[in-house]
N, C-alpha and C positions, 0 to 999 in steps of 0.2 A: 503431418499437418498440424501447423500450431494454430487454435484459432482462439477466438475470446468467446470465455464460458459462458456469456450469453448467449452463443448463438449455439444451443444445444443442439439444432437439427445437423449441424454439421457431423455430426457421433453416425448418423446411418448413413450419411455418404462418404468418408472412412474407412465407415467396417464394408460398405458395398465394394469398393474398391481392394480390402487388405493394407489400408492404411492405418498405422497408429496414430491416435489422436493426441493432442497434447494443451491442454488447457492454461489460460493464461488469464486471472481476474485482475490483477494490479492490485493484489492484496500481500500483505506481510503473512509469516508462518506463523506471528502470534498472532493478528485478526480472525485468520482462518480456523485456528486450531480454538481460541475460545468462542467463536462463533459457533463449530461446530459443540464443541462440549454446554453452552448454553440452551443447544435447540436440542440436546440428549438429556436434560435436566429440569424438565416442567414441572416436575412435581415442587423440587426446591422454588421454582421461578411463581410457581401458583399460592404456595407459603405463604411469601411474600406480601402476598395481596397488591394495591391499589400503590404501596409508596414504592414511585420509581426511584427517590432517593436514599431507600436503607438500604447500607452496605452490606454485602455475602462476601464468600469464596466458594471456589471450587476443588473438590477434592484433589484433582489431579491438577493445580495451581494453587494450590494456599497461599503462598507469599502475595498474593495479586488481592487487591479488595474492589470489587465490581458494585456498581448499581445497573437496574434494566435501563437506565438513560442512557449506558453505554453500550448498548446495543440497538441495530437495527428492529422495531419493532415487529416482523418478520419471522423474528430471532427469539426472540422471549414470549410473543403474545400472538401467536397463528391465527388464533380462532378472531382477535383484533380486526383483523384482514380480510377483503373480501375474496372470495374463494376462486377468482382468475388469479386474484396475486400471488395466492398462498400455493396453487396449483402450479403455478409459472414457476416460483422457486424450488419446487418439489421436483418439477422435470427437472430444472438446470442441477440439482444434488444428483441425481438418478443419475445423469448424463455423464455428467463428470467423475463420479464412483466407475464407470463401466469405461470411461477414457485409461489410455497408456499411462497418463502421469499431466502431472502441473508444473508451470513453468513459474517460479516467482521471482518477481525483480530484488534481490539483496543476494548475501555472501553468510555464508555458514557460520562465519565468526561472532557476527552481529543477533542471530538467533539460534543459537549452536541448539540450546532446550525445544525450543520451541519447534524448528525444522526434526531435532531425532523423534518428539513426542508424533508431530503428525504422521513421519516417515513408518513409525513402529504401533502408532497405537490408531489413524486413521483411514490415512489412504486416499486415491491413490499416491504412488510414490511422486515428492516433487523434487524438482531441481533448482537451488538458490544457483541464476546467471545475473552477473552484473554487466553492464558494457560502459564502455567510456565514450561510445561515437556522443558527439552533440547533435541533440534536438534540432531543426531549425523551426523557425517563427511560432516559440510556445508561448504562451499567454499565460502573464500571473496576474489571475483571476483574486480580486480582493473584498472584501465584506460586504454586506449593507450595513445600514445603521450607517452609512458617510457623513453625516454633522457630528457622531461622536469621534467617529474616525479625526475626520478634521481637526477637533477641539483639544483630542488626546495628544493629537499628533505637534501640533501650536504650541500645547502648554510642555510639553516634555522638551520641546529645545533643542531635539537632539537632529543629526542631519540624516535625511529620508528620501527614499524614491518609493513613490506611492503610482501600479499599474493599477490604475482603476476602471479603463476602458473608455471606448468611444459612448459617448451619450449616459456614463453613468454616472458621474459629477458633474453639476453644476457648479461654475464659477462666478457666483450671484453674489457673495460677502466677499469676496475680495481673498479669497483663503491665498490664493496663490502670491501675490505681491506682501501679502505678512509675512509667509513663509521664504520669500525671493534670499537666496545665497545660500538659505540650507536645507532645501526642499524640493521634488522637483516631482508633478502632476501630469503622468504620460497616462494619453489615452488610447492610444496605438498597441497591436499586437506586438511583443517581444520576446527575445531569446531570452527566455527563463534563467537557463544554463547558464549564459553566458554573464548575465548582469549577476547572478551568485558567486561566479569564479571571479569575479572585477574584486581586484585585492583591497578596496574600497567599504566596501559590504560585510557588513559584521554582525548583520540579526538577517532576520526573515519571521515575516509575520505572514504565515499558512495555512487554511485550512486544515491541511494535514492530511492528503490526498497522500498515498504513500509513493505514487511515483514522485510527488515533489519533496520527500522526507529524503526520498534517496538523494536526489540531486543537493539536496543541501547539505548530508551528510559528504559526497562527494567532494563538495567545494570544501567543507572544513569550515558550514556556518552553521550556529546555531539557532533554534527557531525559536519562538515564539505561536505557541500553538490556540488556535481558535475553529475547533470543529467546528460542521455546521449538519452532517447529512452522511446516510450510509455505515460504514464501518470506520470515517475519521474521528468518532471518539477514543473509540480502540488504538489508532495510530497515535492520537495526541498523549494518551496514558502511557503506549508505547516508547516515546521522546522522551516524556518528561520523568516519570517513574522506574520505568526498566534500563533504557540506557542512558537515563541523565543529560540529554542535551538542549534542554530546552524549558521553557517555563510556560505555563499555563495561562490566557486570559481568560478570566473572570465574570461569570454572567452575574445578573443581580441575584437571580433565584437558584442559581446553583446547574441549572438544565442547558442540555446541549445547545437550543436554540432559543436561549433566553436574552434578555436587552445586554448589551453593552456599555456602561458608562464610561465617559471620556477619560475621568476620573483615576477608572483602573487601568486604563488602558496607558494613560498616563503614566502610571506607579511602574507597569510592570517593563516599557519600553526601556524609563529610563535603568530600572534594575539590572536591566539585558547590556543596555549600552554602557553605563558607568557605574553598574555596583558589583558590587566583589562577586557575586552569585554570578552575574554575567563573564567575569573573569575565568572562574571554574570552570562556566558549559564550556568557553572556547576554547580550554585546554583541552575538554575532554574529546569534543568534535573533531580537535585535529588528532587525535589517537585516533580514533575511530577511522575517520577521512583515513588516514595512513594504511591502517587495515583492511580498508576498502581497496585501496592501491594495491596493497601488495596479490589482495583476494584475483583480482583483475589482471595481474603481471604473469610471465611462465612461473607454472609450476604453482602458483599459490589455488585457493580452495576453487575461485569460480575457474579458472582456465582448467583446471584437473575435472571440475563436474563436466564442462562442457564438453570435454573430450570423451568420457566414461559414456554422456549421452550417445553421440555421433557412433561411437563404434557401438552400443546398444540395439539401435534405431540401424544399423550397417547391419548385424547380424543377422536382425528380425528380420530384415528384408529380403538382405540378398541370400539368406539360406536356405526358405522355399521355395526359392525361385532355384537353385541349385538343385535340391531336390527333385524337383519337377525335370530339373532334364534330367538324372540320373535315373528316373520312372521312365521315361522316353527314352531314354539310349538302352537301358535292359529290356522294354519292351519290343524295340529295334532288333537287336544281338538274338535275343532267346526266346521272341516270338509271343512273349506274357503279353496278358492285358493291361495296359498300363493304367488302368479306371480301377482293378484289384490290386495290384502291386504297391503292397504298404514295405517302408523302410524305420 
């Protein structure tokens, strides 16, 4: 049973049945894994006191420099929280410790640290699967703050498709006929997937939801990362700092969910699209993409996990149930009780 680790009650229908469980958050093994070493580390996190922006490390990640703005407040500051919330996520840790294993969307080679750390030092065991099926009618969901949006996007020059949804732009200044021939303002649901692999497309600008990190890591485009909520600050530090593909937008005050100026938004689009820095990431995203591929192809890391799983999940299954007749056919033969009959 794979289900989404939110829905924790699903752990005792499961175990009622003899099912293993298998948890699936749509988080990376680094999110997970310093999420978890943050919420084992209070005392350093109470230190700290009141500045969400002075930088730490963690012992078992030193190369990494954190502020609590990169985290789920949840995560760093419990007592913060009113006590359904902080209870709610205590069951779902609970649930998820006493499940089979986690299923995470990426490939071994992209978090090889971070996947042995969880594997060896947290639990339970997860499995990097990658797939290549396409999504169909995904939705890239894009910012607020749309008049800087707009203004960044105008003054950089550069050519764009902006999914900004039904009813969430207004086209009251005329943005759309400034822009006309290198611009294009869709407010319809769309294949996410699909408009990333258009060999057209050479940034992405993402919250940095990790299932849309993979997809762009897939197509071999680099992102431009703008968290806003949950564990995408972790993802965006992930892009930009650990495997380099991608560059950062800029709040004015430095915080996750801080204003936007057009300004920066400006600097950094065109950096992506025509400065040398932009050059770099899209060398590095097509390695990566490639490694992605091969993780995905016979024999490479995710097609080897997936198979290691299935015959796992095969053994677990059908060897008590083997048992159980082999309780039955000696209780048949030699007349045992088959309710005593241990093997």
């Amino acid at each position: 049973m794979i289900t989404d680790g939110f829905l924790d009650w699903t752990l005792e229908s499961a175990q009622k049945f003899g099912i293993p469980r298998l948890v699936y958050y749509g988080m990376s093994y680094f999110s997970m894994s310093v999420s978890r070493v943050a919420s084992q580390s209070w005392q350093l996190l109470i230190d700290l006191g009141s500045d969400n922006n002075k930088l730490f490390t963690f012992a078992s990640v030193p190369w990494i420099e954190f502020s609590k703005k990169d985290f789920n407040p949840v995560v760093v500051d419990p007592e913060s929280q009113d006590k359904l919330h902080s209870e709610f996520f205590l069951e779902l840790l609970q649930a998820t410790k006493k499940s089979y294993g986690i299923i995470v969307n990426g490939f071994y080679e992209l978090e090889s640290v971070y996947a042995d750390y969880w594997n060896r030092e947290i639990g339970p065991k997860a499995c990097g699967l990658i797939g290549n099926k396409k999504k169909e009618n995904q939705f890239c969901m894009w910012h607020s703050g749309h008049k800087q949006i707009k203004t960044g996007l105008e003054k950089s020059g550069v050519n764009f498709l902006w999914v900004a949804g039904k009813n969430q732009v207004e086209d009251d200044d005329g943005f759309e006929y400034q822009v006309k021939g290198r611009g294009m303002l869709v407010k319809e649901w769309v294949d996410q997937r699909e408009i990333l692999e258009h060999s057209s497309v050479q940034g992405f600008l993402s919250h940095c939801g990790w299932n849309s990190v993979m997809e762009s890591i897939c197509a071999k485009v680099p992102i431009l990362a703008w968290p806003m909520m949950a564990e995408q600050p972790l993802n965006a530090k992930m892009v930009v700092e650990e495997i380099g593909i991608g560059l950062r937008v800029e709040t004015s005050d430095g915080s996750t969910n801080g204003f936007v100026k057009w300004e920066k938004l400006e600097k950094v689009v065109k950096e992506l699209m025509e400065g040398e820095m932009g050059k770099e990431l899209r060398n590095k995203v097509k390695q990566i993409g490639g490694a992605a591929a091969e993780a995905m192809a016979e024999g490479g890391s995710s097609w080897n996990a997936l198979n290691e799983l299935i015959n796992e999940l095969h053994a677990r299954c059908i060897l008590p149930q083997f048992m159980l007749l082999v309780r039955r056919w000696a209780a048949w033969i030699y007349g045992w009780d088959s309710t005593r009959f241990l093997l």
